[in-house]
KOLZA-621599 format. One record per residue: x, y, z of N, C-alpha, C in turn; residue in one letter. Coordinates in steps of 0.001 Angstrom, whole numbers, padded with zeros to 6 digits, always signed. Example, Ala and Ser with C-alpha at 12.3 -4.5 7.8 and 13.67 -1.06 7.14 Angstrom:
+013190-005690+007800+012300-004500+007800+013200-003300+007800A
+012850-002250+007080+013670-001060+007140+012900+000030+007870S
//
This chain:
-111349+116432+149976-111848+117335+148944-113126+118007+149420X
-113216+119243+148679-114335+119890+149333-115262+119463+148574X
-116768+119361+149577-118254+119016+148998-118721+120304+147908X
-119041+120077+146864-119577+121125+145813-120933+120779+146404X
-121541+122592+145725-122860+122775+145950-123537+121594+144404X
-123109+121785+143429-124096+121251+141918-123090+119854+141558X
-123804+119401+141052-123570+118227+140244-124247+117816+138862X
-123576+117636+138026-123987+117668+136734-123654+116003+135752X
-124633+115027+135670-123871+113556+135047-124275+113913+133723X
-123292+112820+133183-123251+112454+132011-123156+111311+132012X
-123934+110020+131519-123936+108638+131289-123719+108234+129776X
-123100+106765+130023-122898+106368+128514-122164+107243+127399X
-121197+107870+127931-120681+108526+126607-119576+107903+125847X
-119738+107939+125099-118984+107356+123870-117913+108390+123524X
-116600+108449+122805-115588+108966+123058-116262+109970+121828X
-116734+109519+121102-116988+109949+119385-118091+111195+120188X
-118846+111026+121341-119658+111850+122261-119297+112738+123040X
-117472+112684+123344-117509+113860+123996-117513+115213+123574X
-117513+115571+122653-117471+116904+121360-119109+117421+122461X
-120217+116813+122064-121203+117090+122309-121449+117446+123941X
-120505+117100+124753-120508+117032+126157-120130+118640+126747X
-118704+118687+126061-117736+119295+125785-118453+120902+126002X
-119704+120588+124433-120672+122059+124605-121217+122167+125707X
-121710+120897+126215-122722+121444+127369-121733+121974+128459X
-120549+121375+128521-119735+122375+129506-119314+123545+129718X
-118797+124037+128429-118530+125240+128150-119566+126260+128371X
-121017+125733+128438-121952+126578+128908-122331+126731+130037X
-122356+125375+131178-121828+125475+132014-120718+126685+132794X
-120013+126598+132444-119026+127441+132930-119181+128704+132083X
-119308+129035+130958-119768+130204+130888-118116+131339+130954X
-117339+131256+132058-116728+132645+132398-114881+131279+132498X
-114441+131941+132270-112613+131542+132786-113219+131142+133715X
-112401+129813+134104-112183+129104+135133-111718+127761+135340X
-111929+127205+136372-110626+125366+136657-111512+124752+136755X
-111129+123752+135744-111656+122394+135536-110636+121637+135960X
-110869+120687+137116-109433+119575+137624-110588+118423+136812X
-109876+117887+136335-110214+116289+135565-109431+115199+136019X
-110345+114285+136355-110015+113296+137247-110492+112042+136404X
-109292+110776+136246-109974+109828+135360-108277+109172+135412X
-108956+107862+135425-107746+106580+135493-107074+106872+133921X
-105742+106321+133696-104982+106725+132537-105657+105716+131581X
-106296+106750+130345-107101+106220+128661-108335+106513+129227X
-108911+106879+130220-109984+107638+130084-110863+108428+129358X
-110095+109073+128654-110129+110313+127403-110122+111544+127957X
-109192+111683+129171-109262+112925+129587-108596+114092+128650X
-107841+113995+128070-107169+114651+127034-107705+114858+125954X
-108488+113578+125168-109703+113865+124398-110828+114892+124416X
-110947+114714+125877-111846+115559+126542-111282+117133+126439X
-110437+117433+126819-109552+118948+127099-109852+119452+126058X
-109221+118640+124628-109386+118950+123351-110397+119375+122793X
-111560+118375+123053-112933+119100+122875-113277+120101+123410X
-113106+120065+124474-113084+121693+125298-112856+122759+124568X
-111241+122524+124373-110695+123825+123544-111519+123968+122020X
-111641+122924+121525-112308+123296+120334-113729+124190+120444X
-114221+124099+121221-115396+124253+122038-115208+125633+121773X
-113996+126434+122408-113930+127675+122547-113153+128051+121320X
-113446+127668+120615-112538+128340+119200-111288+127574+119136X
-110253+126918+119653-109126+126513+119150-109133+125667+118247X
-108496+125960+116857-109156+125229+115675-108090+123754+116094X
-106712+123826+116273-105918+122791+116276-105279+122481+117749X
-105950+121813+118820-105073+122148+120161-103845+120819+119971X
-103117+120916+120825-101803+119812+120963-102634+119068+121983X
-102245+117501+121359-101636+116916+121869-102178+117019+124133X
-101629+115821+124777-101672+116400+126086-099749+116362+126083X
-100046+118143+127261-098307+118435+127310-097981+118123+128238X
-097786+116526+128468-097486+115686+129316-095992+115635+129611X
-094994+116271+128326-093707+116512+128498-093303+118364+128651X
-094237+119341+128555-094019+120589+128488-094819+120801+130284X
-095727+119753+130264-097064+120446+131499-098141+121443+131303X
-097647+122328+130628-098623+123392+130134-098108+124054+129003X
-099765+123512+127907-099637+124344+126610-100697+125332+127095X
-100174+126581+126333-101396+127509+126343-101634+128118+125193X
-103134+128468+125027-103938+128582+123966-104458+130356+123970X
-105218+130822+123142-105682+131942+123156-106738+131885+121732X
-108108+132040+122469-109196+131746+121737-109294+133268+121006X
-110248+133298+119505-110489+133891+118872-110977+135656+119387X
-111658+135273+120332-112177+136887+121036-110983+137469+122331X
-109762+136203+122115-108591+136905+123651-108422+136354+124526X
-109627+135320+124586-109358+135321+125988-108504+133535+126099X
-107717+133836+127113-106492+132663+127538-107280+131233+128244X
-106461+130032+127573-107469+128454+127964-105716+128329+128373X
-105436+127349+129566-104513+126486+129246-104755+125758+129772X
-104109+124050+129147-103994+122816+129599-102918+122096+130024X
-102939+122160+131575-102178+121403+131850-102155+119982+132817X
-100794+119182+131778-100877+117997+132410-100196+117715+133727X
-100730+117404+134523-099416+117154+135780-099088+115734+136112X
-099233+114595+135645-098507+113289+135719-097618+113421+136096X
-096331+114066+135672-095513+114086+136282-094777+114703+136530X
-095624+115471+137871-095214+116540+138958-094863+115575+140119X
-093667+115237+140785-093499+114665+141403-093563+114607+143399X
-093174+115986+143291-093247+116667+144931-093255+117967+144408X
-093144+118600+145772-093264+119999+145826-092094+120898+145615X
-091121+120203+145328-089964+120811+144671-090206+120850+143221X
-090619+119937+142312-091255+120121+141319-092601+121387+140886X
-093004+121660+142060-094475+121960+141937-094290+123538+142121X
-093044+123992+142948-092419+124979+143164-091614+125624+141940X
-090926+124861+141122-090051+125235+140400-091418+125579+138728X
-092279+125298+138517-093051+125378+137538-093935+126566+137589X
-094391+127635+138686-094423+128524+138719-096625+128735+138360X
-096889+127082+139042-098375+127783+138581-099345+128377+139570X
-098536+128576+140703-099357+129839+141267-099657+130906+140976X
-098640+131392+140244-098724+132621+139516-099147+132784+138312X
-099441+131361+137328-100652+130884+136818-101832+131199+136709X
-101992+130454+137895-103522+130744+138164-104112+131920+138198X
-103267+132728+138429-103772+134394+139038-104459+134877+137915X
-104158+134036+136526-104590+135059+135219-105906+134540+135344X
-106798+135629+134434-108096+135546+134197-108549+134309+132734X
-108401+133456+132587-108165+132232+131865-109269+130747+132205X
-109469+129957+131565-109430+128715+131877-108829+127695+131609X
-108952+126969+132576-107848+126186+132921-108007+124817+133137X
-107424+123853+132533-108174+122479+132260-106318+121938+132788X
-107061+120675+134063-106163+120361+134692-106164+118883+134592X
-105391+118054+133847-105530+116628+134195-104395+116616+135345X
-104759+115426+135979-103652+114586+137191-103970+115797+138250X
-105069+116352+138647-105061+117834+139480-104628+117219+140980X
-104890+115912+141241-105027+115981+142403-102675+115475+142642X
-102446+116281+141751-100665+116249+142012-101052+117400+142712X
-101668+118495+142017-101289+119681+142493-102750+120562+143576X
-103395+119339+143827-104397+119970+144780-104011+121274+145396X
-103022+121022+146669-103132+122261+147193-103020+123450+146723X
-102535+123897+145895-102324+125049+145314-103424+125245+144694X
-104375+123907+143902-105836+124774+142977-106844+125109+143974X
-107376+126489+143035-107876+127503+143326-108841+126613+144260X
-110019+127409+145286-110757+126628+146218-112170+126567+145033X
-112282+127377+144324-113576+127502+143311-113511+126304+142031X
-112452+125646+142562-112176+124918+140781-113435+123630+140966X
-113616+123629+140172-114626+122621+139003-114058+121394+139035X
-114896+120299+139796-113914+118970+139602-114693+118048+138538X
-114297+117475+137657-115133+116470+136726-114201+115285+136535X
-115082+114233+137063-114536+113070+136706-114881+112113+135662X
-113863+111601+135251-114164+110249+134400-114406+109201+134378X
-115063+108293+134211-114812+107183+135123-115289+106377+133567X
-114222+105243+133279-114783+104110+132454-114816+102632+132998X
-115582+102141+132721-116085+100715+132810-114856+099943+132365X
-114247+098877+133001-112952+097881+132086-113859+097115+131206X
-113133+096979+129646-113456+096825+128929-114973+097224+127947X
-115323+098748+128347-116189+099357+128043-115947+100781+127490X
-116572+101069+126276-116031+101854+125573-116968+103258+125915X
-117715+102724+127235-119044+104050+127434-118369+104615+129005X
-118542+105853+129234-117673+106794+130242-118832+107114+130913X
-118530+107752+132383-119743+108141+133121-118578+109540+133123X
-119603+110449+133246-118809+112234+133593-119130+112680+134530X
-118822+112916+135600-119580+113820+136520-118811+115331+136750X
-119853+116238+137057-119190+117510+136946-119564+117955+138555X
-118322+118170+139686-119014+118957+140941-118619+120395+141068X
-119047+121291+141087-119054+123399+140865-120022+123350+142023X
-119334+124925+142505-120371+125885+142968-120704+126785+141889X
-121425+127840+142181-121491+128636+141209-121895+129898+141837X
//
Protein backbone atom coordinates (compact mmCIF):
# COMPACT_ATOMS: atom_id res chain seq x y z
CA UNK A 1 0.00 0.00 0.00
CA UNK A 2 1.03 3.36 -0.72
CA UNK A 3 2.57 5.70 2.17
CA UNK A 4 -0.01 8.79 2.56
CA UNK A 5 1.29 12.20 3.05
CA UNK A 6 -1.52 13.08 6.43
CA UNK A 7 -2.77 11.14 9.06
CA UNK A 8 -5.62 11.93 11.08
CA UNK A 9 -6.54 9.58 14.74
CA UNK A 10 -9.33 9.15 16.42
CA UNK A 11 -9.09 7.35 19.92
CA UNK A 12 -11.65 5.80 22.14
CA UNK A 13 -14.64 6.05 20.09
CA UNK A 14 -17.63 4.73 21.12
CA UNK A 15 -20.07 3.51 18.41
CA UNK A 16 -22.87 6.05 19.87
CA UNK A 17 -19.45 8.52 18.77
CA UNK A 18 -19.15 7.85 15.43
CA UNK A 19 -21.98 10.43 14.17
CA UNK A 20 -19.55 13.02 15.67
CA UNK A 21 -16.42 11.55 13.83
CA UNK A 22 -18.30 11.10 10.79
CA UNK A 23 -18.50 15.30 10.78
CA UNK A 24 -15.06 15.72 11.25
CA UNK A 25 -14.61 13.65 8.11
CA UNK A 26 -16.77 14.96 5.86
CA UNK A 27 -14.82 18.12 6.41
CA UNK A 28 -11.95 16.57 5.94
CA UNK A 29 -12.65 15.59 2.61
CA UNK A 30 -14.57 18.41 1.75
CA UNK A 31 -14.92 17.44 -2.30
CA UNK A 32 -16.20 13.65 -3.84
CA UNK A 33 -13.92 11.20 -3.18
CA UNK A 34 -12.67 7.28 -1.83
CA UNK A 35 -12.76 6.37 1.38
CA UNK A 36 -11.44 2.44 1.47
CA UNK A 37 -12.42 1.37 5.15
CA UNK A 38 -10.56 -1.12 6.62
CA UNK A 39 -11.72 -2.95 9.92
CA UNK A 40 -12.07 -6.69 11.09
CA UNK A 41 -15.91 -7.88 10.65
CA UNK A 42 -18.36 -5.75 13.69
CA UNK A 43 -16.06 -3.09 13.63
CA UNK A 44 -18.79 -0.60 12.76
CA UNK A 45 -17.63 -0.06 9.49
CA UNK A 46 -21.07 0.16 8.08
CA UNK A 47 -22.19 2.12 11.07
CA UNK A 48 -19.61 4.25 10.11
CA UNK A 49 -20.64 4.65 6.13
CA UNK A 50 -24.03 5.44 7.51
CA UNK A 51 -22.94 8.21 9.50
CA UNK A 52 -21.12 9.42 6.69
CA UNK A 53 -24.05 9.49 4.51
CA UNK A 54 -26.11 11.09 7.03
CA UNK A 55 -23.41 13.53 7.31
CA UNK A 56 -24.12 14.57 3.77
CA UNK A 57 -27.80 14.80 3.84
CA UNK A 58 -29.04 11.16 3.38
CA UNK A 59 -31.91 11.19 5.72
CA UNK A 60 -32.41 7.12 5.56
CA UNK A 61 -29.23 5.16 4.06
CA UNK A 62 -29.58 1.09 3.72
CA UNK A 63 -28.40 -1.12 5.44
CA UNK A 64 -24.56 -2.45 4.19
CA UNK A 65 -25.25 -3.86 0.38
CA UNK A 66 -23.40 -6.71 1.20
CA UNK A 67 -25.90 -8.71 -1.13
CA UNK A 68 -26.40 -5.84 -4.00
CA UNK A 69 -22.38 -4.46 -3.43
CA UNK A 70 -23.37 -1.10 -4.26
CA UNK A 71 -26.20 1.10 -3.04
CA UNK A 72 -26.16 4.49 -4.35
CA UNK A 73 -27.34 7.59 -2.85
CA UNK A 74 -27.81 11.23 -4.10
CA UNK A 75 -27.52 13.98 -1.50
CA UNK A 76 -29.83 17.00 -1.28
CA UNK A 77 -27.64 19.64 -3.45
CA UNK A 78 -26.87 16.43 -6.42
CA UNK A 79 -24.22 15.39 -5.75
CA UNK A 80 -23.68 11.22 -5.92
CA UNK A 81 -22.23 9.10 -2.42
CA UNK A 82 -22.08 5.38 -3.04
CA UNK A 83 -21.42 2.54 -0.73
CA UNK A 84 -20.00 -0.23 -1.53
CA UNK A 85 -19.54 -3.51 0.09
CA UNK A 86 -17.05 -5.93 -1.39
CA UNK A 87 -16.91 -9.07 1.03
CA UNK A 88 -17.83 -10.85 -1.40
CA UNK A 89 -15.96 -10.13 -4.44
CA UNK A 90 -14.25 -13.17 -4.93
CA UNK A 91 -11.53 -12.90 -7.94
CA UNK A 92 -11.24 -10.95 -10.77
CA UNK A 93 -13.83 -12.53 -12.70
CA UNK A 94 -16.13 -11.23 -10.17
CA UNK A 95 -14.47 -7.86 -10.05
CA UNK A 96 -14.74 -7.69 -13.89
CA UNK A 97 -18.26 -8.57 -14.27
CA UNK A 98 -19.52 -5.62 -11.64
CA UNK A 99 -18.36 -2.87 -13.71
CA UNK A 100 -16.65 -0.46 -10.98
CA UNK A 101 -14.16 0.93 -13.04
CA UNK A 102 -16.42 2.70 -14.77
CA UNK A 103 -17.71 3.62 -11.37
CA UNK A 104 -15.24 5.27 -10.25
CA UNK A 105 -14.92 7.61 -13.18
CA UNK A 106 -18.06 9.55 -11.74
CA UNK A 107 -17.52 12.65 -9.82
CA UNK A 108 -19.05 11.11 -6.39
CA UNK A 109 -17.95 9.74 -3.09
CA UNK A 110 -17.32 6.71 -2.47
CA UNK A 111 -17.20 4.70 0.73
CA UNK A 112 -15.58 1.29 0.28
CA UNK A 113 -15.73 -1.47 2.91
CA UNK A 114 -13.57 -4.87 2.25
CA UNK A 115 -11.42 -2.30 -0.31
CA UNK A 116 -8.56 -4.23 -0.10
CA UNK A 117 -10.84 -7.11 -2.49
CA UNK A 118 -10.67 -4.55 -4.90
CA UNK A 119 -7.33 -2.67 -4.34
CA UNK A 120 -6.09 -2.68 -7.68
CA UNK A 121 -8.54 -1.01 -9.46
CA UNK A 122 -9.05 1.92 -6.44
CA UNK A 123 -8.27 5.08 -7.52
CA UNK A 124 -4.32 5.89 -6.45
CA UNK A 125 -5.81 9.20 -4.44
CA UNK A 126 -8.27 7.12 -2.28
CA UNK A 127 -8.43 7.83 1.45
CA UNK A 128 -7.65 4.80 3.56
CA UNK A 129 -9.29 4.76 7.21
CA UNK A 130 -9.04 2.13 9.43
CA UNK A 131 -10.82 0.58 12.24
CA UNK A 132 -9.42 -1.11 14.59
CA UNK A 133 -11.33 -2.48 17.91
CA UNK A 134 -9.93 -3.82 21.01
CA UNK A 135 -11.49 -7.75 21.72
CA UNK A 136 -13.92 -7.31 24.02
CA UNK A 137 -13.90 -3.48 23.95
CA UNK A 138 -16.55 -1.38 22.97
CA UNK A 139 -13.93 1.77 22.22
CA UNK A 140 -12.45 1.88 18.34
CA UNK A 141 -9.21 3.56 17.32
CA UNK A 142 -9.82 5.42 13.57
CA UNK A 143 -7.13 6.30 11.66
CA UNK A 144 -7.49 8.31 8.53
CA UNK A 145 -4.24 8.16 5.79
CA UNK A 146 -4.98 11.08 2.53
CA UNK A 147 -2.92 13.14 0.56
CA UNK A 148 -4.42 16.15 -0.20
Amino acid sequence: MMQKGQTKHWRNVELESLASVASELIQVLSKPSYVAINGQMGAGKTTFVQALLRELGIQDPDGSPTYAIVHEYVTNSGVKAFHLDCYRIENERDLAQLGLEELFEQNAFFFVEWPQKIEKILPDNAKWLYIRCAPESELREIVLTYDN
